[in-house]
TIVO-961576 format. One record per residue: residue number from 1; residue in three letters; x, y, z of N, C-alpha, C in turn. Coordinates in steps of 0.02 Angstrom, whole numbers, always signed. Example, Ala and Ser with C-alpha at 12.3 -4.5 7.8 and 13.67 -1.06 7.14 Angstrom:
BEGIN
     n   res      npx      npy      npz     capx     capy     capz      cpx      cpy      cpz
     1   Ala     +660     -284     +390     +615     -225     +390     +660     -165     +390
     2   Ser     +642     -112     +354     +684      -53     +357     +645       +2     +394
This chain:
BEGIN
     n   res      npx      npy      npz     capx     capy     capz      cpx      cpy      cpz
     1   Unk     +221    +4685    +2857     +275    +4703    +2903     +306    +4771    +2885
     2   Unk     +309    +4791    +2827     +333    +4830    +2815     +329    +4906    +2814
     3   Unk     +242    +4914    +2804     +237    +4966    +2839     +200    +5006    +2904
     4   Unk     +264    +4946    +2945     +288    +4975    +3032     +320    +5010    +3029
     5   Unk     +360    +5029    +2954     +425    +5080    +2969     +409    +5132    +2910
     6   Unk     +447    +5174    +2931     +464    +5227    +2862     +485    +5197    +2814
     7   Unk     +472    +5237    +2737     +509    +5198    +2674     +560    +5253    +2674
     8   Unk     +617    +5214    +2622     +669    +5250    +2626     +760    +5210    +2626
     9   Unk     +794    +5257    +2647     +859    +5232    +2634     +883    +5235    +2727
    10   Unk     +817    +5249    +2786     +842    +5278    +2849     +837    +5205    +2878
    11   Unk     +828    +5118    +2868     +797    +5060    +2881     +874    +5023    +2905
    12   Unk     +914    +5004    +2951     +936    +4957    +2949     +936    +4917    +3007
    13   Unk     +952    +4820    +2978     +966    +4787    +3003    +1062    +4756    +3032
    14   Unk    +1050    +4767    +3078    +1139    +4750    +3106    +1123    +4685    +3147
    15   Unk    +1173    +4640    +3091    +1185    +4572    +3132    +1246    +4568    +3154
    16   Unk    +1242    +4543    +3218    +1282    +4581    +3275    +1318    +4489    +3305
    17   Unk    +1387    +4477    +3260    +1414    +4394    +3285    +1476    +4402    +3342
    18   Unk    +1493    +4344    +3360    +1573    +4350    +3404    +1627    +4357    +3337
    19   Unk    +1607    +4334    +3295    +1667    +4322    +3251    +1685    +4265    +3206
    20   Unk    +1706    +4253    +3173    +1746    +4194    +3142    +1810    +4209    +3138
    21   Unk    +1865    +4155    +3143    +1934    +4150    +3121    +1966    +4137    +3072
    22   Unk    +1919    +4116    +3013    +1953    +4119    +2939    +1904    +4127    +2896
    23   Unk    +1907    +4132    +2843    +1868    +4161    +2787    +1823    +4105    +2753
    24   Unk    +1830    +4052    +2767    +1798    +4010    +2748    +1741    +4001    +2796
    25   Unk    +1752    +4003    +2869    +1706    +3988    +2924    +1667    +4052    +2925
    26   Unk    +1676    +4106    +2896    +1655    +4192    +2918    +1574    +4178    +2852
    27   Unk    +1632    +4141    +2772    +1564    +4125    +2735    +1509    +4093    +2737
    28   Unk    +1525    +4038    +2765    +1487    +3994    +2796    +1432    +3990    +2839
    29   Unk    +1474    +4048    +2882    +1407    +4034    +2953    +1387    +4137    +2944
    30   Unk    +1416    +4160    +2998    +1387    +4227    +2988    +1395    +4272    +2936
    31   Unk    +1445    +4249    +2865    +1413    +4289    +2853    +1351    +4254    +2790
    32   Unk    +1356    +4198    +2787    +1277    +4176    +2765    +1229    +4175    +2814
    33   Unk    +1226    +4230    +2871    +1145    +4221    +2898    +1132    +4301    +2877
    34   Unk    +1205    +4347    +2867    +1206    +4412    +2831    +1159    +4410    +2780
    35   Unk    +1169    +4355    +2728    +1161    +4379    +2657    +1092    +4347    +2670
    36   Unk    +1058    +4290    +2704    +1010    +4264    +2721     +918    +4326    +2747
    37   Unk     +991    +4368    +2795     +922    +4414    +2823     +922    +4454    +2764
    38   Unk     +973    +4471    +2741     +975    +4531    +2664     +905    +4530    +2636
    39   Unk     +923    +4449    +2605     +876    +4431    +2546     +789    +4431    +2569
    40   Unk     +778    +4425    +2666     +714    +4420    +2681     +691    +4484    +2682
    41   Unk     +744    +4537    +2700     +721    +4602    +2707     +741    +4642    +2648
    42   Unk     +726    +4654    +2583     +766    +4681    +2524     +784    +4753    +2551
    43   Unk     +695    +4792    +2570     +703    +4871    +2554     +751    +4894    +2637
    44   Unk     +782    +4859    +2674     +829    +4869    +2728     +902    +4878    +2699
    45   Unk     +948    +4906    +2739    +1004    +4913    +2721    +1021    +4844    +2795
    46   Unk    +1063    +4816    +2762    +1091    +4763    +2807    +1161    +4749    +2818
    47   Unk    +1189    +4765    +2871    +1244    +4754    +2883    +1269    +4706    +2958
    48   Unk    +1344    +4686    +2966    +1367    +4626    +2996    +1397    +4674    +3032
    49   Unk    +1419    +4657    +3119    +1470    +4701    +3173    +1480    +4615    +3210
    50   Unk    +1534    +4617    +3216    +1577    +4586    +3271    +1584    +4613    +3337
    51   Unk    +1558    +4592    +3383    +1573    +4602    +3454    +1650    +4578    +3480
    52   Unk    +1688    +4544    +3445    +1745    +4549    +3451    +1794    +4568    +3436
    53   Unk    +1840    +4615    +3447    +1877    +4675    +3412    +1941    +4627    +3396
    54   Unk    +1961    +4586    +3425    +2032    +4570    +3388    +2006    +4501    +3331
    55   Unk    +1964    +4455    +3353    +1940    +4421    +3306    +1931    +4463    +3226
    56   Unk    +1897    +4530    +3220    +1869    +4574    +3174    +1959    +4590    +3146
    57   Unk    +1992    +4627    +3162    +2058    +4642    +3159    +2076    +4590    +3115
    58   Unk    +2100    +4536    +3150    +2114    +4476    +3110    +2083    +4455    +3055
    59   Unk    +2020    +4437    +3056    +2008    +4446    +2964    +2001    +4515    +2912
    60   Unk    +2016    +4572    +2964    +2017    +4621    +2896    +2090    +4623    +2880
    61   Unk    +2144    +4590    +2927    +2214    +4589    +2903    +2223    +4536    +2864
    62   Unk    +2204    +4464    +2865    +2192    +4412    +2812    +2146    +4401    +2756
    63   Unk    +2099    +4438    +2785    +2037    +4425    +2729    +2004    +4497    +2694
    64   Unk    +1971    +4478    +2656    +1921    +4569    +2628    +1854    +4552    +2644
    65   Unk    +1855    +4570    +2723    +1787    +4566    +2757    +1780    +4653    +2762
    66   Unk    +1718    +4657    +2774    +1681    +4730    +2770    +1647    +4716    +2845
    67   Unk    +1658    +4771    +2885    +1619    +4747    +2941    +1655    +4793    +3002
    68   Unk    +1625    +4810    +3042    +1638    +4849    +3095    +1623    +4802    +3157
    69   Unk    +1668    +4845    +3208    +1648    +4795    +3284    +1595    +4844    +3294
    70   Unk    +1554    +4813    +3375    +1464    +4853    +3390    +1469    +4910    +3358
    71   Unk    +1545    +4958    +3420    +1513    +5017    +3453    +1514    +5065    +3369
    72   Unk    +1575    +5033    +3347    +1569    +5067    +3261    +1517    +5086    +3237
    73   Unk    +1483    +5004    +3223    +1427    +5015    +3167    +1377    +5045    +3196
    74   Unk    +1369    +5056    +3252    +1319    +5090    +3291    +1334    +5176    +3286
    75   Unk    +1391    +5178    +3291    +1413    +5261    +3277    +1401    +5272    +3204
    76   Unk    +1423    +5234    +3174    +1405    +5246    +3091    +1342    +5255    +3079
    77   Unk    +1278    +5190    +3085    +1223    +5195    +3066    +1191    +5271    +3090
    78   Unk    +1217    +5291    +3156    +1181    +5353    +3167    +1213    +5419    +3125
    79   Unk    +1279    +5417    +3118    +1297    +5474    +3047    +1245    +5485    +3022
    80   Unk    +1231    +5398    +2983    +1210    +5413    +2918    +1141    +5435    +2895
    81   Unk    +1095    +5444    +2971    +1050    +5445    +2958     +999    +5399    +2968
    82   Unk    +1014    +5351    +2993     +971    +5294    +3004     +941    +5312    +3080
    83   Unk     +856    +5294    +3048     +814    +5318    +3124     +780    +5262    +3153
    84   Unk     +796    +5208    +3112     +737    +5139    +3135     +790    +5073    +3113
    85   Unk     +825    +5052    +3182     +894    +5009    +3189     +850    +4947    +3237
    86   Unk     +851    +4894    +3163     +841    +4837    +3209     +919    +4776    +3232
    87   Unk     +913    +4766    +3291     +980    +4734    +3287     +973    +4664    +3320
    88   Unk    +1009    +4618    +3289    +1008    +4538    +3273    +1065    +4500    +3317
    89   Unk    +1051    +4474    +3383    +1140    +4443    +3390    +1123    +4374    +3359
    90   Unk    +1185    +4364    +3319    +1179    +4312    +3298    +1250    +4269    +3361
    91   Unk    +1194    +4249    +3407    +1219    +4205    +3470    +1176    +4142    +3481
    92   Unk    +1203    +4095    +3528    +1151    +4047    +3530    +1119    +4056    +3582
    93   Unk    +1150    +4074    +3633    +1093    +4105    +3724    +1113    +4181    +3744
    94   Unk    +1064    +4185    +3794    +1066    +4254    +3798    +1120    +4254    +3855
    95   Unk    +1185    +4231    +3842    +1254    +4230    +3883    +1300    +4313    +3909
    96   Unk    +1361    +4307    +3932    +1384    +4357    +3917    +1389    +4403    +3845
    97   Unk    +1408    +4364    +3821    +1391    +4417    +3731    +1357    +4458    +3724
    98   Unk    +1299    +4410    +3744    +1224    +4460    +3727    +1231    +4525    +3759
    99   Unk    +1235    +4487    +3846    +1235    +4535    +3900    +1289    +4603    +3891
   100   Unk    +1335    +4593    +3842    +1391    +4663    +3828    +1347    +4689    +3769
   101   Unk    +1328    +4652    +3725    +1276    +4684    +3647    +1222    +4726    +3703
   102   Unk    +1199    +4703    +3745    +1129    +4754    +3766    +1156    +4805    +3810
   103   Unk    +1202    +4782    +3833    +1244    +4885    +3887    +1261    +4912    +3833
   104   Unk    +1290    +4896    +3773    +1331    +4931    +3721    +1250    +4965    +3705
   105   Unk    +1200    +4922    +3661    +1142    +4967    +3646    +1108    +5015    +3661
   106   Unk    +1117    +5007    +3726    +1080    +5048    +3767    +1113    +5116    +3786
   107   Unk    +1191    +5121    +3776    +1221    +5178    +3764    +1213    +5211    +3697
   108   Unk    +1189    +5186    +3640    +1166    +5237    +3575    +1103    +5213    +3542
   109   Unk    +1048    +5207    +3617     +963    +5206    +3595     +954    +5276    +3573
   110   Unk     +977    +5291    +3622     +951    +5400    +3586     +962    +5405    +3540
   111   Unk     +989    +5390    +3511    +1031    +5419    +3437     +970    +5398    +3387
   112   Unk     +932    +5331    +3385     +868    +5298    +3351     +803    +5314    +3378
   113   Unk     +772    +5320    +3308     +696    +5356    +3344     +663    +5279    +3362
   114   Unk     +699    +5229    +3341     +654    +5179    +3352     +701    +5113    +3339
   115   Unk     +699    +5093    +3412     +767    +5020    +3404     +718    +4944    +3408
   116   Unk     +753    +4888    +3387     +724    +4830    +3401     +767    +4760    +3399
   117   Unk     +776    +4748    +3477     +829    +4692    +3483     +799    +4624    +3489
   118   Unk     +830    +4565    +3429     +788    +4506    +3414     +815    +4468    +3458
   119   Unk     +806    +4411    +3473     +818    +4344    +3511     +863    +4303    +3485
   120   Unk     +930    +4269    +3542     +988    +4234    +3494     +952    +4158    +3486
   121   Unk     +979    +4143    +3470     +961    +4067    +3435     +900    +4031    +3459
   122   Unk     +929    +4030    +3544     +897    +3968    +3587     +864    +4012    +3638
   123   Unk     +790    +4019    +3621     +757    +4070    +3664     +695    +4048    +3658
   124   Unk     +630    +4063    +3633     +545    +4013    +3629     +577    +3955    +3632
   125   Unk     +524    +3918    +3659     +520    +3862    +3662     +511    +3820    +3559
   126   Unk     +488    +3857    +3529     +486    +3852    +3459     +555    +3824    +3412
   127   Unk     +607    +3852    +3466     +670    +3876    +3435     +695    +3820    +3448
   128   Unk     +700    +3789    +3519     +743    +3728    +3533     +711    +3677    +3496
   129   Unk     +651    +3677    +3472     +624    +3634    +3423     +646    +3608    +3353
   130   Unk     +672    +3692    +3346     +675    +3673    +3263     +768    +3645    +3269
   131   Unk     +789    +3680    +3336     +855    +3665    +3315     +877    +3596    +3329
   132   Unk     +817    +3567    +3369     +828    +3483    +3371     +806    +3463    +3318
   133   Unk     +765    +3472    +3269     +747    +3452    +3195     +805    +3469    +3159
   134   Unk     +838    +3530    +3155     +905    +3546    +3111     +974    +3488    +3137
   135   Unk     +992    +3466    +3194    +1053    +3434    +3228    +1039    +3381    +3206
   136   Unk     +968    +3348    +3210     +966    +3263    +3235     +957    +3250    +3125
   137   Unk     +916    +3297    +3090     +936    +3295    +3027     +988    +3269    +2976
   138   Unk    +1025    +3332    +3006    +1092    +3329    +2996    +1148    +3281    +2996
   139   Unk    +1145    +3263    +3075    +1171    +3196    +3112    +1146    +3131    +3099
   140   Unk    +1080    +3099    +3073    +1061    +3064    +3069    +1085    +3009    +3027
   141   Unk    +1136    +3017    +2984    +1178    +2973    +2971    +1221    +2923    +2998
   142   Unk    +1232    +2962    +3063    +1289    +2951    +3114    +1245    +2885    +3164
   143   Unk    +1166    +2907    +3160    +1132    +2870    +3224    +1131    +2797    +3204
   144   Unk    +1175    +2774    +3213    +1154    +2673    +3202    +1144    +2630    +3269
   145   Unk    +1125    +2662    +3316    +1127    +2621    +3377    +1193    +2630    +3416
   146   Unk    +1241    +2594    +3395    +1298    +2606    +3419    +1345    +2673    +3428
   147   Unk    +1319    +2707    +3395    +1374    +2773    +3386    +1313    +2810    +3445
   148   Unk    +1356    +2848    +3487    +1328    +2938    +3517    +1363    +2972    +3485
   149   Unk    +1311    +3024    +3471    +1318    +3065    +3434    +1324    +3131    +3490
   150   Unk    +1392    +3184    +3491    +1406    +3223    +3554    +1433    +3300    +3528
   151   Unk    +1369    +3343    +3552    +1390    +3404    +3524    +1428    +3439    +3596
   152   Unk    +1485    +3486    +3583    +1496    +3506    +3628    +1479    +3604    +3605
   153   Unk    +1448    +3612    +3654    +1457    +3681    +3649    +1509    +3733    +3691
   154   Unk    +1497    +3816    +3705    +1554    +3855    +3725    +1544    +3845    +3793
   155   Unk    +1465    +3867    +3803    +1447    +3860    +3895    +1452    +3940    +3904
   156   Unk    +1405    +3970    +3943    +1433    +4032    +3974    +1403    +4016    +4060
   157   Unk    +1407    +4103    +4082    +1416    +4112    +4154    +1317    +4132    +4162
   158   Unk    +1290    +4089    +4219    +1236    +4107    +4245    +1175    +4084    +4229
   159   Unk    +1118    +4109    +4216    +1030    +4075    +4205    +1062    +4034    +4113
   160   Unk    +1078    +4079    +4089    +1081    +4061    +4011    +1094    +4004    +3996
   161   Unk    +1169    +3977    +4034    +1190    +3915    +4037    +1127    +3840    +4024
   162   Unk    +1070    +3851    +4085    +1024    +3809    +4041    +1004    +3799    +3996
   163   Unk     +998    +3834    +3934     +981    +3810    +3859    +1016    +3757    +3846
   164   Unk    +1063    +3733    +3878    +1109    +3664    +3822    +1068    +3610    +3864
   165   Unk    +1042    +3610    +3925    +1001    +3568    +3968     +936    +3556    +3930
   166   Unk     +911    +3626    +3920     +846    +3625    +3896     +846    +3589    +3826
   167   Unk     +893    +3591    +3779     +907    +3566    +3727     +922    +3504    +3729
   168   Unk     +952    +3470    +3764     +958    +3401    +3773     +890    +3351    +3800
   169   Unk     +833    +3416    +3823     +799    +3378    +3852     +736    +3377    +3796
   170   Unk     +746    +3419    +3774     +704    +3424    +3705     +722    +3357    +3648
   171   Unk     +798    +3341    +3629     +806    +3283    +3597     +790    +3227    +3633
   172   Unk     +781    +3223    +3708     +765    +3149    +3736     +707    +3171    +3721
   173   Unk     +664    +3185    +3749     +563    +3182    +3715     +562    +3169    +3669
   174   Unk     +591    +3200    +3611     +596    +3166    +3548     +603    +3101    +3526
   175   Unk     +643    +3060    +3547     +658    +3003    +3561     +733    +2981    +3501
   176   Unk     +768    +3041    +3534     +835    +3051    +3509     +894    +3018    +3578
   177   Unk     +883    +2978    +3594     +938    +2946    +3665    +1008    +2943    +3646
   178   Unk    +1033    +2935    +3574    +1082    +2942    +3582    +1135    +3007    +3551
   179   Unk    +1087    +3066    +3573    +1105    +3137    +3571    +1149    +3153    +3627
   180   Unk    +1201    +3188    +3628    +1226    +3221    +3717    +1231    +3280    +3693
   181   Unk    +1229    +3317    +3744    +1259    +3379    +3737    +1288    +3415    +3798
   182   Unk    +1337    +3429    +3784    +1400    +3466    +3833    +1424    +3539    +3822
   183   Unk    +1476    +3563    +3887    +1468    +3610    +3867    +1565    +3613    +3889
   184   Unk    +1593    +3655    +3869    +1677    +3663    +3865    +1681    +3711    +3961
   185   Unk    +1635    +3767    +3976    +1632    +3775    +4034    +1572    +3772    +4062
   186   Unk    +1567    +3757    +4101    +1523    +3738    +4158    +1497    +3683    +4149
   187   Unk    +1416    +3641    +4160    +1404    +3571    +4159    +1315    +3610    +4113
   188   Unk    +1321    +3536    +4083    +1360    +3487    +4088    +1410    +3482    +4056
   189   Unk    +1478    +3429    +4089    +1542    +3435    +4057    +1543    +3373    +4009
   190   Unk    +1591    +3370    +3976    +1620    +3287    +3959    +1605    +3230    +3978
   191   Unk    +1627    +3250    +4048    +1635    +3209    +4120    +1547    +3173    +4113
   192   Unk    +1487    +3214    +4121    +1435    +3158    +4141    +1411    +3143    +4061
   193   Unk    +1431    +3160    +3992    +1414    +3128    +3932    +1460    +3059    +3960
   194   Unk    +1530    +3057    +3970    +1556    +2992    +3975    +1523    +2934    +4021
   195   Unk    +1498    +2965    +4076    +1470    +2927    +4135    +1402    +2890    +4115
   196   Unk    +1380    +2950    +4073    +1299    +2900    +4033    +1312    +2851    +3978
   197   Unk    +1355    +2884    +3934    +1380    +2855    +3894    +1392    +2780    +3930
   198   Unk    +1441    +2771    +3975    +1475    +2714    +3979    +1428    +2666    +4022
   199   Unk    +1346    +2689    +4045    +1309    +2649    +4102    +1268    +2611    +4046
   200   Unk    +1237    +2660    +3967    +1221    +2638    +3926    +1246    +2567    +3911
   201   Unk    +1335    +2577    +3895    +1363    +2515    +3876    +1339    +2480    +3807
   202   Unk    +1312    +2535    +3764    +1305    +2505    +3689    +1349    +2530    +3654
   203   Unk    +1391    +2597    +3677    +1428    +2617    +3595    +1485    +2588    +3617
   204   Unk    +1491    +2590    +3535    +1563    +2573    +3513    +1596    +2634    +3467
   205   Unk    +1556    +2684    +3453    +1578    +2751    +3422    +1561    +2805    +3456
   206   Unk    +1607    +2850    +3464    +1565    +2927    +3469    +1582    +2990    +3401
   207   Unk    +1535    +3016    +3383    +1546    +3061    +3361    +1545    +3124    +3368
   208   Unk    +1574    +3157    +3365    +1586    +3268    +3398    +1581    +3284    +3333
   209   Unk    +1519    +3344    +3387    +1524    +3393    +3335    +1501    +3456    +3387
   210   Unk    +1519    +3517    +3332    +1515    +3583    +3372    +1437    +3622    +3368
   211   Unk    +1416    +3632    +3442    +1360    +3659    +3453    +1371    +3734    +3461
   212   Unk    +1413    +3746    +3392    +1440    +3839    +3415    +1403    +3853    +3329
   213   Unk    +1412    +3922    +3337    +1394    +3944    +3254    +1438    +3933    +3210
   214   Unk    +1507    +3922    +3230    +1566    +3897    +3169    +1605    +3861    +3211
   215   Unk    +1640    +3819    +3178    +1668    +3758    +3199    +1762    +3785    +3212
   216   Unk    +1742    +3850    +3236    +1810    +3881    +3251    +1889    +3853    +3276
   217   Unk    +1901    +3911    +3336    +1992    +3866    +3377    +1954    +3812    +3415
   218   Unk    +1901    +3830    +3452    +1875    +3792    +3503    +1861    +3719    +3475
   219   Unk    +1828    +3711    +3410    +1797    +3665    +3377    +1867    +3621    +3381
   220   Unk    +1923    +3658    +3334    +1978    +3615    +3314    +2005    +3592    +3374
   221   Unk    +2017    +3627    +3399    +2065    +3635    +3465    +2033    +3574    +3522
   222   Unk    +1991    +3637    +3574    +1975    +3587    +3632    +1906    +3509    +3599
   223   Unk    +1867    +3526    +3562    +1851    +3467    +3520    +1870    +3423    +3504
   224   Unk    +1904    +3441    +3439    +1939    +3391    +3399    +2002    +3373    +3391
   225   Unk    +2032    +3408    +3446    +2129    +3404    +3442    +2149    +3353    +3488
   226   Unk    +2199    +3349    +3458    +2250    +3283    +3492    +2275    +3300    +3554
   227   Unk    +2281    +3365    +3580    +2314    +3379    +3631    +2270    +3339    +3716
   228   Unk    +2304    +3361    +3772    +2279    +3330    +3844    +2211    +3369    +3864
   229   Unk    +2163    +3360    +3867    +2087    +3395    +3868    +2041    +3390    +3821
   230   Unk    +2094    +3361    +3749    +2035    +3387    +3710    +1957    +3318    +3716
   231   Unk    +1900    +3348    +3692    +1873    +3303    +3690    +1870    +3216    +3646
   232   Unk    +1899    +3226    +3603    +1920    +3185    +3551    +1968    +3129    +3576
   233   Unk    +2024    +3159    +3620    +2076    +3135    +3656    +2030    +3062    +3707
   234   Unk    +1981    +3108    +3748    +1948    +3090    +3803    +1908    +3047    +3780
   235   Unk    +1877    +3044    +3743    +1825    +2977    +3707    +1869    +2940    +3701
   236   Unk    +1919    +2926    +3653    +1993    +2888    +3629    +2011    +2879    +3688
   237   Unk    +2020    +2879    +3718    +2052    +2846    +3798    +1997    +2827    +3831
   238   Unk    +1943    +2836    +3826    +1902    +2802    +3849    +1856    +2749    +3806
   239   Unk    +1903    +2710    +3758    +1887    +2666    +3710    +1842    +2651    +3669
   240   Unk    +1817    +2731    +3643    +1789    +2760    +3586    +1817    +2765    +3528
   241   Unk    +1788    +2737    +3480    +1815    +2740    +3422    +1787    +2815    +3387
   242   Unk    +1824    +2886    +3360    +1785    +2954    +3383    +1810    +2968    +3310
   243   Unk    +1741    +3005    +3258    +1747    +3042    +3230    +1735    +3108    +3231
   244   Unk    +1754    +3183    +3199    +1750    +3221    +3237    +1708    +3247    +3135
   245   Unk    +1669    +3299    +3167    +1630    +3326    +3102    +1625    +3423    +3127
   246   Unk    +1674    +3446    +3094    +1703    +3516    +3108    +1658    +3561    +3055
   247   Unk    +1572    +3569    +3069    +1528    +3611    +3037    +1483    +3624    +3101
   248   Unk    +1511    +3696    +3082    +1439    +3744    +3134    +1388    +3744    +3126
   249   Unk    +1343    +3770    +3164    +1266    +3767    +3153    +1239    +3820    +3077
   250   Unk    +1289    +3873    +3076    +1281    +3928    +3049    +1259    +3917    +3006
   251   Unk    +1298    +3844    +2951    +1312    +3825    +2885    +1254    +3777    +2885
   252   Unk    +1206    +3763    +2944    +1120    +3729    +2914    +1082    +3792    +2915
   253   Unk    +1039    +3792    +2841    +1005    +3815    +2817     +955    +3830    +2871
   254   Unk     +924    +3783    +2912     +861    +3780    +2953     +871    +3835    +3017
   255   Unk     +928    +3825    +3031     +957    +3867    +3104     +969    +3950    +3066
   256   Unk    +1005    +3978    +3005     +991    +4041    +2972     +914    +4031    +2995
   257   Unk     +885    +4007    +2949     +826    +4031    +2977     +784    +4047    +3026
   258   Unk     +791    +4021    +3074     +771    +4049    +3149     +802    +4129    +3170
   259   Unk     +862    +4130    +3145     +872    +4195    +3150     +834    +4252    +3101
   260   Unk     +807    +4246    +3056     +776    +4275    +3000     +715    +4285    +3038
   261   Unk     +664    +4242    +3045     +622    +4251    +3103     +619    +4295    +3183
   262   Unk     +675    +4274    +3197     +700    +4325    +3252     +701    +4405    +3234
   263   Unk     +708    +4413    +3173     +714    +4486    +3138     +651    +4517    +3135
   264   Unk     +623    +4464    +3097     +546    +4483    +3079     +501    +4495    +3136
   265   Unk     +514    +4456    +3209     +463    +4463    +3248     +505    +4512    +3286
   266   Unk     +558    +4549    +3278     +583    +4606    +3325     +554    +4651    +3277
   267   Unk     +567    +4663    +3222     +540    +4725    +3194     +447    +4744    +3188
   268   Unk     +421    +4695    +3226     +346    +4689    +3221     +348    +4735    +3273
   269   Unk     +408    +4709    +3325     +377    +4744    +3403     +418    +4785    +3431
   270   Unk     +451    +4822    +3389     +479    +4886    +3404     +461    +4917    +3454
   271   Unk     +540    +4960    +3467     +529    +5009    +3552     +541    +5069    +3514
């Protein structure tokens, strides 16, 4: 792989997240898929950008994070000399996020003699594979018959939105039935996990957990909070007995890795 590129100090990789909200969730998830691609790519210079500018703000005012939002590290890497910029979103679909990461790129391609943008999470068909091997893993403690086990994810706007479909349909083939997966906007919502849930008529538990990269506000909040919406609330009133398990995907080993791969097969096929 390696020599596709120049040797040298001109090599970097930018993994490109929404953010985390505290320093514990930032170690955890992105920035262990940081130190993850580091260690696959040594002779690269590797660095982390946040696509979200006040999220980023907020932990460099609480925490001693190092890290620029896009358009930064993108102005920087070209200072410094860097001519061969591969860049990583570490996202789960190719949602709005992405869709602002690729207009932003595409305003400082000139600047690189040679760019290469990898795939977020849930993209080959390969991918929804392994990440139903990494969830149902993980979770498999939880599966006794009686319990569903219910990830909720963020949801975005448009085609992308199907990956949490496609993913759910990947754990039923499997012969994972008592997997759901939801999404906070758009569908599927809450609403038809409860409706299957309740035609089933076997559980007596549900368990949540977050189908995001860190188990962020959203996780605590519309997830796992006590307040009117949350999901946690909504199982509990609908005479679920509900534990809630507040770990992102970021923090399984198996899911870093798909992104590591994502690196490797963008820098094979450079533009």
């Amino acid at each position: 792989m390696e020599e596709w590129f120049d040797a040298g100090e001109h090599r970097m990789i930018l993994a490109v997240g929404f953010g985390a909200d505290n320093m514990e969730s930032y170690e955890r998830t992105i920035g262990a898929v940081e130190k993850d691609v580091a260690r696959a790519f040594p002779a690269w210079k590797v660095r982390l950008a946040f696509s979200n500018r006040t999220v980023l703000e907020r932990l460099k005012a609480h925490c001693k994070v190092e890290a620029d939002c896009l358009e930064e590290a993108l102005r920087k890497a070209a200072a410094e000399g860097i001519t061969e910029l591969a860049v990583q979103p570490v996202y789960l679909v190719k949602g709005t996020e992405y869709e602002k990461l690729v207009a932003v790129l595409g305003q400082y391609r000139d600047r690189f003699a040679k760019v290469a943008l990898g795939e977020p999470l849930l993209s080959a068909t390969e991918d929804f594979e392994a990440v139903a091997r990494a969830v149902t893993g993980k979770m498999s403690v939880f599966d006794k018959g009686e319990t569903a086990i219910c990830f909720m994810g963020h949801g975005t706007q448009g085609e992308a939105n199907c990956a949490y479909s496609m993913l759910q349909e990947k754990l039923r083939r499997a012969g994972y039935g008592n997997y759901y997966i939801g999404v906070m906007e758009g569908e599927p919502g809450l609403g038809r996990i409860l409706d299957v849930m309740g035609k089933k008529g076997i559980y007596r538990k549900a368990v949540l957990a977050p189908l995001m990269l860190s188990a962020g506000k959203h996780a605590r909040r519309e997830m796992a909070g006590g307040q009117e919406g949350s999901w946690r609330l909504a199982l509990h009133n609908a005479g679920y007995e509900v534990e809630c398990v507040l770990e992102g995907l970021g923090e399984i080993p198996a899911v870093r890795e798909i992104y590591v791969k994502h690196v490797r097969k963008a820098v094979l096929h450079r533009v």
